[in-house]
N, C-alpha and C positions, 0 to 999 in steps of 0.2 A: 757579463759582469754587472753585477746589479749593485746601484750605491744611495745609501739612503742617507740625506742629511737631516734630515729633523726626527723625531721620534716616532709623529705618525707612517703611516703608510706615502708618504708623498716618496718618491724615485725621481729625481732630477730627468735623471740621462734614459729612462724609461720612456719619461713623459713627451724628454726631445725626440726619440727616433716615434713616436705617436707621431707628434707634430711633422718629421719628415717623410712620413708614410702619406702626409694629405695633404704633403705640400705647402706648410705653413711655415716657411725657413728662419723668417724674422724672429716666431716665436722659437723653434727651437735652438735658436741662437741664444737667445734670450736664456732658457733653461738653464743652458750649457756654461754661459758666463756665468751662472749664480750655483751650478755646480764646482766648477774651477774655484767661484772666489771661498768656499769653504773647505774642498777637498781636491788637491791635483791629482787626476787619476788619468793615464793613458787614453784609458778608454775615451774621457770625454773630451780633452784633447782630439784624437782621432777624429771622433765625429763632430767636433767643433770647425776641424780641417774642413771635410767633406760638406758641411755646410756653408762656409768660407768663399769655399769653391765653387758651389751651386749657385751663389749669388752673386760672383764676379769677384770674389776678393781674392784676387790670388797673391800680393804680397804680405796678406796676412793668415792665409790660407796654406799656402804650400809650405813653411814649416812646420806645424802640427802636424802634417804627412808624418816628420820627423820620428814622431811618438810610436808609430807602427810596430818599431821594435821590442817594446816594451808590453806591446797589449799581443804581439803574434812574434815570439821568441822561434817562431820554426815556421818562420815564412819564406825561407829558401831553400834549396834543398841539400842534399851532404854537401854537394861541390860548394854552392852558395854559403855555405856554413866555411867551408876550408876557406875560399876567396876573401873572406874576411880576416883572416888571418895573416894574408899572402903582403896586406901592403894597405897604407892608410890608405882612409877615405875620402877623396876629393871632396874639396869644398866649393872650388871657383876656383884654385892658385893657377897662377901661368904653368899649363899644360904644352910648351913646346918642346917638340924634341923630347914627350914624356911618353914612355909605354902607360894606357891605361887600358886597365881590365873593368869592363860595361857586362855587370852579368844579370843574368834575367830573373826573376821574383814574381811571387802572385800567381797573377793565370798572363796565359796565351798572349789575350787580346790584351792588356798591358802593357806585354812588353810589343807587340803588332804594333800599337800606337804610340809606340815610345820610338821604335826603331828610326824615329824619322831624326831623331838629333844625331846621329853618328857624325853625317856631312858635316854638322855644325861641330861637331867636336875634331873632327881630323881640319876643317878649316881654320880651326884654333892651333895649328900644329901638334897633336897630338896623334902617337901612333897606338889605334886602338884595336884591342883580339874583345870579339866578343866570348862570352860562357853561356850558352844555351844548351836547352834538352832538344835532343833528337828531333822532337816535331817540330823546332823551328832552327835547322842548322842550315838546310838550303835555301830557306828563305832570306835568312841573315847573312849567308853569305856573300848577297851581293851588295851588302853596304861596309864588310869589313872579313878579317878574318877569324875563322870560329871552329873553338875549339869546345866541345865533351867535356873535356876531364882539364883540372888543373896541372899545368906540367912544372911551371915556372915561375918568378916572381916578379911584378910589376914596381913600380915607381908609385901608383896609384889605385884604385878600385875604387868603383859606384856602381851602387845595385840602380836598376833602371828608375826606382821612383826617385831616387836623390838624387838623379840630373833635372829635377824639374828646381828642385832649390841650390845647387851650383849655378843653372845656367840662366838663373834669376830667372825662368819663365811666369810670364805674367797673362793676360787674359787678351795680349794685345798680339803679341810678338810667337805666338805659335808657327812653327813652318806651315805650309802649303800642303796639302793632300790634290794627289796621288802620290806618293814614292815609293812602291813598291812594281815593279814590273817581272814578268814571268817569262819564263824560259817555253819555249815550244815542247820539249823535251819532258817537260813534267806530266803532261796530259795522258791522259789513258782513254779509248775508245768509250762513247755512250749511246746507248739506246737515244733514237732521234724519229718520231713520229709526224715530225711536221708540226703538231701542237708547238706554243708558246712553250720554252723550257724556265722556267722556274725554278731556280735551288732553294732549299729550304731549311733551315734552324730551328727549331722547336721547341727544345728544353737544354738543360744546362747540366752536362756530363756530371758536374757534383751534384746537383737537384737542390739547389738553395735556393728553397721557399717558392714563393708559390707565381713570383714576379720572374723567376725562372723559367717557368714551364708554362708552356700554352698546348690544350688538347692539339694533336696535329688534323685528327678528323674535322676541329672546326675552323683551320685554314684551308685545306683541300677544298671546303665545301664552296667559299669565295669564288673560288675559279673550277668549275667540275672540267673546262674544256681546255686545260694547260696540263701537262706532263711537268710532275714534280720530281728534282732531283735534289736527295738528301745530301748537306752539307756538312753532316755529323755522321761520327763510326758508332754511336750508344743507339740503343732505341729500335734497330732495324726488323726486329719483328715487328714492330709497328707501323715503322714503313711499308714494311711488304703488306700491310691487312689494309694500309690504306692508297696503296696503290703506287708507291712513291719511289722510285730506283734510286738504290743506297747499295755504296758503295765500302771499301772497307780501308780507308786511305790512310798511306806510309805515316804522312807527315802533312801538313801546312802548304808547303809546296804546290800538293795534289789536289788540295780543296782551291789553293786558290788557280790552277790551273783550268777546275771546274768551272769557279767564279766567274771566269771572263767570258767562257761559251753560254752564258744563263741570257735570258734577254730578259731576266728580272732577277731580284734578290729579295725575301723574305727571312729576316730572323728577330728572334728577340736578340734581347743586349746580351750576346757571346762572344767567340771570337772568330765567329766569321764574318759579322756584321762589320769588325773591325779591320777587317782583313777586305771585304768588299770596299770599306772605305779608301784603306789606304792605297787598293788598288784604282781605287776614282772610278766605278762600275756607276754608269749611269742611271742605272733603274733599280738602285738600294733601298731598299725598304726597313727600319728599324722599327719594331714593334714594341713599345716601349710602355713597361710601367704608370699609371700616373704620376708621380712621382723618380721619377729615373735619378740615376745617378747622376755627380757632376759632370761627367766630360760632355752630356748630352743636351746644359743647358747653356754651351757656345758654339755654334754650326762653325769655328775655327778649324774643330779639329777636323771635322770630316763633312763639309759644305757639299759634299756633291750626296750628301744623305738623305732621303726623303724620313722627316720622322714622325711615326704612327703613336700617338700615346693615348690611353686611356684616359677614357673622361671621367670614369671612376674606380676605385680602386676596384680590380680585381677584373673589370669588364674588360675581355678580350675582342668584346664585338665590336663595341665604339673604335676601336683601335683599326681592324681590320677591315673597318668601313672607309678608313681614310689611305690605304692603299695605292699607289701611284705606278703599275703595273703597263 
């Protein structure tokens, strides 16, 4: 969505994600406030949020999250779509003794790193069923109970980002990582050479842009005497040309049962990265944008992360130089 306020060629909200591409948050904050004060648009809102939050504001940050709806109207999916209809939207009201339905939004690693307030909300007395897709039902299952498909009606519903504005989370009070733990049972046998096992993330199953995807051939090259195993089911001819055992996994479960036998982790920002985190993998490596997004500029959410970022846009080498393997 492109918005122009004056007649020439100037774009507000253009100019801000320029500025958040190179890391200049103050000025695209700036943009963004002189976009809102002529024109309310989602959009800028949104990324006024994300900006917000990159720079620590999260009470004034995490309502503009709010706007989401209005700039991505099919950002859940059918059930996500029915679950809204099933029962208002939690706000913050005393949740004891209240069924609430927590259902999942976005991508993967979202809702990976959201999973961690359940505790906080059944400690609030509330009894809650989560609503996830298949690739994250056994993983979710050991913080609550979860269901596929809508069968019944709740007292209440919140989609995963609007527990960050119910549960007033702010920049301080984030739960702890690790919380998630694996079952024995998920694991599948893997080729084991006595090499360093390394799992590996590379690019981003939708392939959005170019902060997504890193050549895999020039992380192999880093370590030629580690045995890589792929932490992703997209890509696998490439794996196989670059030497890398890839696998072709159920669900979330499996990857992160992977996770825990790696005696290292390499990914860009997906959702394994998030998944290593929440499991508290000691030797996480996040390869990261210059410029990353916000969760990645408070080590709250995931402190046991080593993080790799680019010294310039697009430079995957600078990044990979700083590796904690």
């Amino acid at each position: 969505m492109r918005l122009s306020i004056f007649t020439g060629d100037l774009d507000l909200i253009d100019r801000a994600n320029e500025n958040i591409a190179n890391g200049q948050f103050q000025a695209a904050l700036a943009n963004l406030d002189l976009a809102l004060s002529c024109v309310s648009t989602p959009h800028a809102h949104w990324n006024r949020g994300m900006v917000l939050l990159t720079l620590g504001d999260y009470r004034n940050g995490v309502p503009e999250l709010e706007h989401r709806w209005s700039l991505f109207p099919n950002l859940v999916d059918a059930e996500g779509m029915q679950a809204a209809s099933c029962a208002p939207l939690w706000r913050g009201e005393d949740i004891t003794g209240k069924r609430l339905l927590v259902y999942h939004e976005a991508g993967y690693g979202d809702s990976i790193m959201l999973l961690r307030y359940v505790p906080q909300l059944q400690a609030m007395g509330a009894d809650v069923t989560l609503l996830m897709p298949p690739p994250l039902t056994r993983l979710a299952a050991q913080f609550a109970p979860v269901i596929t498909h809508l069968i019944e009606r709740y007292d209440y519903r919140c989609p995963m980002f609007s527990l960050l504005a119910a549960l007033k989370v702010n920049e301080h009070n984030i739960p702890a990582a690790p919380y998630i733990s694996v079952n024995p049972n998920w694991g599948q046998a893997i080729p084991d050479d006595g090499r360093k096992r390394i799992g590996v993330c590379w690019s981003s199953e939708r392939g959005i842009g170019s902060e997504r995807v890193m050549a895999l051939e020039q992380l192999t090259a880093v370590l030629p005497e580690a045995q890589f195993y792929s932490l992703q089911n997209h890509d696998q001819d490439i794996a196989a040309r670059c030497g890398v055992w890839a696998f072709k996994f159920k669900d979330f479960a499996e990857v992160a049962a992977l996770i825990v036998r790696m005696d290292a982790v390499v990914s860009i920002d997906t959702a394994a990265i998030n998944l290593a985190g929440a499991l508290g993998h000691q030797k996480a490596n996040a390869v990261l944008p210059f410029a990353p997004v916000w969760r990645w500029h408070n080590p709250r959410w995931f402190p046991r992360i080593h993080q790799c970022r680019q010294d310039r846009r697009g430079d995957w080498t600078s990044a990979l130089t700083k590796l904690q393997l």
